[in-house]
C-alpha positions as CSV (number, residue, x, y, z in Angstrom):
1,X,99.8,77.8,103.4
2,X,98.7,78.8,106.3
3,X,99.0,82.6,108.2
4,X,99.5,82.9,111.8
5,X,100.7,86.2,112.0
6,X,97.9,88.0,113.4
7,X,99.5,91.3,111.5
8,X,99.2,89.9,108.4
9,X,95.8,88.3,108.9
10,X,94.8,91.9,109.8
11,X,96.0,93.3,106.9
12,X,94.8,90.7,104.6
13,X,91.1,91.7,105.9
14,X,91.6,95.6,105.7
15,X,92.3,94.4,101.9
16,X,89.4,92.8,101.7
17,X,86.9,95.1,103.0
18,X,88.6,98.2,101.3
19,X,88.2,96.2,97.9
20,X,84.6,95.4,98.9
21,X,83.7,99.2,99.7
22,X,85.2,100.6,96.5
23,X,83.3,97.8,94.2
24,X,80.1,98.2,94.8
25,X,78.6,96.4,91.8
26,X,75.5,94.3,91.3
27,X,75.9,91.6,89.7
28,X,74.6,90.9,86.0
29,X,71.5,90.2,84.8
30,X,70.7,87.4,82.5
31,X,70.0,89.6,79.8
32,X,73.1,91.3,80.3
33,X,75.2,87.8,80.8
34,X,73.3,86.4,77.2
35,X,74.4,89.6,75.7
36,X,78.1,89.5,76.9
37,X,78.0,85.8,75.2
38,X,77.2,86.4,72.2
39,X,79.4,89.0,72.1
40,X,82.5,87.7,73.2
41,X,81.6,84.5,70.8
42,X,81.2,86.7,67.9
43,X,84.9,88.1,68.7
44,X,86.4,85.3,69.5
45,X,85.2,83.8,65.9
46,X,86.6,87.1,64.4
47,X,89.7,86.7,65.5
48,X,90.5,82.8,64.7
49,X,89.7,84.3,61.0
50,X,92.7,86.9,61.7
51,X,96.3,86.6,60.0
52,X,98.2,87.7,62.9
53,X,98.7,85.8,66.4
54,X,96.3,86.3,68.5
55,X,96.6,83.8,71.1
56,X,96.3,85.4,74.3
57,X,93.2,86.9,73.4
58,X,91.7,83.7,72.1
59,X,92.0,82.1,75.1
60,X,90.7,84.7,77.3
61,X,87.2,85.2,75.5
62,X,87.2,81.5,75.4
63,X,87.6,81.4,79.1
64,X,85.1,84.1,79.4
65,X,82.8,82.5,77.2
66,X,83.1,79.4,79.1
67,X,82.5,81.1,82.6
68,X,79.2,83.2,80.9
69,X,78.0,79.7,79.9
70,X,78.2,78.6,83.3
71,X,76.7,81.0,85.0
72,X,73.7,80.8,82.4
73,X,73.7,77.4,83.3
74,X,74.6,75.9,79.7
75,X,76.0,72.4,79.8
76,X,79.5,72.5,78.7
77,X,79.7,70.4,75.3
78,X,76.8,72.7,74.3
79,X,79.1,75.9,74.5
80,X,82.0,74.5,72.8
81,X,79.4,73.9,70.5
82,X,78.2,77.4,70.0
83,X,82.3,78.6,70.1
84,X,83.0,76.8,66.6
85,X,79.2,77.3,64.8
86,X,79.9,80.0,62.8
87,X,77.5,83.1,63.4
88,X,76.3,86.2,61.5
């Protein structure tokens, strides 16, 4: 779709820069990203051993374990991979 209204198209920017002034994060390190990883692998193998339905959560760490293995530049089968080798 595309916005003619200049209005709108002005307020669509104001958005943006407001949101851009109040977040003024760096991004993550490696480090940081590798941590986050293994983290969110170790929970998302937790809770596929749960007894109660955790679905929603499943697939969000899985999505975020998928984007942090991007980002770290890992090759996509090799992530899956990691998801379903169990860890300690």
């Amino acid at each position: 779709m595309i916005v003619t209204d200049n209005a709108t198209v002005t307020a669509a920017e104001d958005l943006i820069r407001k949101h851009k002034n109040e977040r003024p994060e760096k991004p993550r390190r490696p480090q940081e990203l590798s941590a986050r990883y293994e983290q969110a692998i170790r929970q998302y193998q937790e809770l596929m051993k749960a007894d109660v339905d955790n679905r929603e959560q499943r697939v969000m760490l899985y999505s975020e374990i998928k984007v942090l293995g991007w980002c770290l530049g890992r090759d996509e089968a090799k992530v899956v991979r990691e998801i379903n080798t169990p860890r300690k």
